[in-house]
BAFI-3210 file (N, C-alpha, C; in Angstrom, 3 decimals, decimal comma, padded with zeros to 6 digits):
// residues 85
n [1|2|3|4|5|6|7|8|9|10|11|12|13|14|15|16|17|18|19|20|21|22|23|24|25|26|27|28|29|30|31|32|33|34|35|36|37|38|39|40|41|42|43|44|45|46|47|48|49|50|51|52|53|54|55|56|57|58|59|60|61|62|63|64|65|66|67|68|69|70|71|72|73|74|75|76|77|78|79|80|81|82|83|84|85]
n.u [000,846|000,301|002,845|001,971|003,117|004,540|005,429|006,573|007,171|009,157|009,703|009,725|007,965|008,633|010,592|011,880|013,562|011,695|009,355|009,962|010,594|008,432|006,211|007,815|007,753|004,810|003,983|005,304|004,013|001,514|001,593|001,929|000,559|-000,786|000,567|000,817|001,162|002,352|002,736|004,956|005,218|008,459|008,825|006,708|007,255|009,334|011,080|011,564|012,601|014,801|016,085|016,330|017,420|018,737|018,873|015,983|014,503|013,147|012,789|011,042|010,675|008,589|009,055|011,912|014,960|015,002|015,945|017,853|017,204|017,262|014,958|015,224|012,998|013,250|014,380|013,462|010,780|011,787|012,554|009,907|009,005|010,014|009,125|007,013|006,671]
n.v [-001,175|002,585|004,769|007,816|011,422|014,308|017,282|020,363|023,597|026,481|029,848|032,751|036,302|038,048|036,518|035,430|032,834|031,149|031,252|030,128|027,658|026,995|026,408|023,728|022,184|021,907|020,740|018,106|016,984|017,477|015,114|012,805|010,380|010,329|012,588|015,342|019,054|022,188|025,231|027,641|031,002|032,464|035,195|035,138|033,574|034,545|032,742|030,301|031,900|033,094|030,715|029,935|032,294|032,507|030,520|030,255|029,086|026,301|023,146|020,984|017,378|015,408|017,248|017,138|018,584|018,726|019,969|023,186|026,549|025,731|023,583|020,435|018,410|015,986|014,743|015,306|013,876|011,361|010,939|011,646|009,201|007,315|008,308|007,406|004,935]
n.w [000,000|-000,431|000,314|001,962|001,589|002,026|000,418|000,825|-000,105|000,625|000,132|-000,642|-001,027|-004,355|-005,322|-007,549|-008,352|-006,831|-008,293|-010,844|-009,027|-007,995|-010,810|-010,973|-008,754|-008,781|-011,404|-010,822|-008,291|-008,957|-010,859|-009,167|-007,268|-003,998|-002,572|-001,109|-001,294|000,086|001,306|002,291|002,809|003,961|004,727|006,482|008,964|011,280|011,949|010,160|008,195|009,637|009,568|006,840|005,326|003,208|001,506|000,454|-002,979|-000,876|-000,883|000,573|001,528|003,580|006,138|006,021|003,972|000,514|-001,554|-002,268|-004,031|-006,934|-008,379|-010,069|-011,776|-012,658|-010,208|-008,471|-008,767|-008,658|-005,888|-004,517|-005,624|-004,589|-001,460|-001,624|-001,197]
ca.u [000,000|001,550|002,666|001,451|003,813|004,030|005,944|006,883|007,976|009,072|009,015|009,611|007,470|009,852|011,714|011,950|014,083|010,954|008,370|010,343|010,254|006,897|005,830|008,476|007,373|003,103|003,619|005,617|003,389|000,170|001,181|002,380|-000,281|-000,475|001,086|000,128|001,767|002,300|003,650|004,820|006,852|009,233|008,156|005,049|007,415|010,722|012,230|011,959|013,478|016,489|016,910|016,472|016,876|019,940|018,805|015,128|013,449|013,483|011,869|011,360|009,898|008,323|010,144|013,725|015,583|015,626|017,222|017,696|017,503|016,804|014,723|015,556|011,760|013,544|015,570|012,313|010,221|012,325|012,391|008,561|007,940|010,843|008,866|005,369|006,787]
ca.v [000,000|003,520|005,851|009,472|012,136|015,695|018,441|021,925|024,503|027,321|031,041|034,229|037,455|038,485|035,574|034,632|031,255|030,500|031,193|028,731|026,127|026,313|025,505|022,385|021,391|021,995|020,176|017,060|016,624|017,237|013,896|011,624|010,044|010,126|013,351|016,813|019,924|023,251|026,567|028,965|032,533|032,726|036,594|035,043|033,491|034,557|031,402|030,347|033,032|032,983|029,207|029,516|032,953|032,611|029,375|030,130|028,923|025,044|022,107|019,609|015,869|014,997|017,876|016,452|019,441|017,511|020,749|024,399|027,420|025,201|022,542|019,504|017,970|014,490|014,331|015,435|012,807|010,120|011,219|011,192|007,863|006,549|008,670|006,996|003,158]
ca.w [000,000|-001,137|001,985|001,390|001,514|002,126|-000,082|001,401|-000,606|001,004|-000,646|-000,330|-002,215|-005,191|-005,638|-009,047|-008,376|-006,145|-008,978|-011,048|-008,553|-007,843|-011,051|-011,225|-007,659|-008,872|-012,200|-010,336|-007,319|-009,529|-011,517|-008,319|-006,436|-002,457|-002,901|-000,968|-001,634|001,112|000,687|003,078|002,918|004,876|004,937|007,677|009,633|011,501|012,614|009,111|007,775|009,883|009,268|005,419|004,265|002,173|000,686|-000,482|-002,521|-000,342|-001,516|001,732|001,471|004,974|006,497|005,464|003,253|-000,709|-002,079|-002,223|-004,819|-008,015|-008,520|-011,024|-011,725|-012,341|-009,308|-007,651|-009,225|-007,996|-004,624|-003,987|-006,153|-003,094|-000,142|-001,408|-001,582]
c.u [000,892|000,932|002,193|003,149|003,676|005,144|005,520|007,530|007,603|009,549|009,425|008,884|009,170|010,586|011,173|012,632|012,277|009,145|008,725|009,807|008,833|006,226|006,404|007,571|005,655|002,731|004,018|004,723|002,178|000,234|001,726|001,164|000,170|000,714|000,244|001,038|001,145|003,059|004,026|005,706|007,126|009,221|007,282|005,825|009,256|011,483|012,166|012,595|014,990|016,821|017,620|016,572|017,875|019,563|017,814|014,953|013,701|012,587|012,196|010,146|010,012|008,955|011,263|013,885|015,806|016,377|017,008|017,956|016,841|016,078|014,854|014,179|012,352|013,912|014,506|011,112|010,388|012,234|011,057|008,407|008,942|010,183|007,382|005,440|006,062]
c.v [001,238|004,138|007,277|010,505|013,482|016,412|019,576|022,841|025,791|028,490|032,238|035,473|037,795|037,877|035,040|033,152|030,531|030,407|030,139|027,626|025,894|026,026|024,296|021,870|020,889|020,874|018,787|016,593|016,232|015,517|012,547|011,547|010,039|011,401|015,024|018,033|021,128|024,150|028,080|029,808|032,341|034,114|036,718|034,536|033,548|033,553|030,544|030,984|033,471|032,165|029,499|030,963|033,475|031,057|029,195|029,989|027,148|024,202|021,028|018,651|015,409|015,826|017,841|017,965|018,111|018,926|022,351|025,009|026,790|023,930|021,506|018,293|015,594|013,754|014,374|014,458|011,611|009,995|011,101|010,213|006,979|006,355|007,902|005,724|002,851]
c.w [000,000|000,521|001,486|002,260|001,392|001,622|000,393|000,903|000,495|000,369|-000,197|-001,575|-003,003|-005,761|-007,131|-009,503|-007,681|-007,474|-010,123|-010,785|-008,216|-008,681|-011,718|-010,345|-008,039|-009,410|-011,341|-009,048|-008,237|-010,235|-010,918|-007,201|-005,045|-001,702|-001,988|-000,603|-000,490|001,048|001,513|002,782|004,397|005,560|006,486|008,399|010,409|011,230|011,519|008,131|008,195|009,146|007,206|004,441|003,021|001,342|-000,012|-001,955|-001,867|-000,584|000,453|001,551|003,121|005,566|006,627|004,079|001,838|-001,498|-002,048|-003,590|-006,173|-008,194|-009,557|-010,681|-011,773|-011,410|-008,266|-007,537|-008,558|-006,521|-004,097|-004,519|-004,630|-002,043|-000,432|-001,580|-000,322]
res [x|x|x|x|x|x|x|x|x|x|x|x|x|x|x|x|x|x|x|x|x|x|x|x|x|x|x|x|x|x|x|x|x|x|x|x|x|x|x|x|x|x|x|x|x|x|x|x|x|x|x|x|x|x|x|x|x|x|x|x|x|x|x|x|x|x|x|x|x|x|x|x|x|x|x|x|x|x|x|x|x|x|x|x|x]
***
């Protein structure tokens, strides 16, 4: 039975790497089952914003860091068909 899995992009207003990745991260979630996608600025919350604000925009699978700044939809792919075995 497939596990479900949770994608977290995180964001900041302005960011143009982050408008990118969101729609790599949109299109790749939209076509992997067991799959639910979440999106916060870092803008709404400090203590995200310290942690990450040289590395936005951040892709995280189950809250685990899978990469920063650019996303690569294949490398991303693989990684949730792994997190939903």
């Amino acid at each position: 039975m497939p596990t479900a899995a949770t994608v977290t992009l995180l964001t900041r207003p302005g960011c143009h790497l982050c408008d990118a990745a969101r729609e790599i991260v949109s299109a790749v979630v939209g076509e992997t089952a067991h799959v639910t996608l979440t999106e916060f600025s870092i803008a709404d919350d400090a203590e995200l914003a310290d942690r990450y604000a040289e590395e936005i925009p951040v892709v995280l699978i189950n809250d685990r860091v899978h990469n920063v700044w650019r996303v690569d939809p294949d490398r991303l792919r693989a990684a949730l068909q792994e997190a939903t075995q």
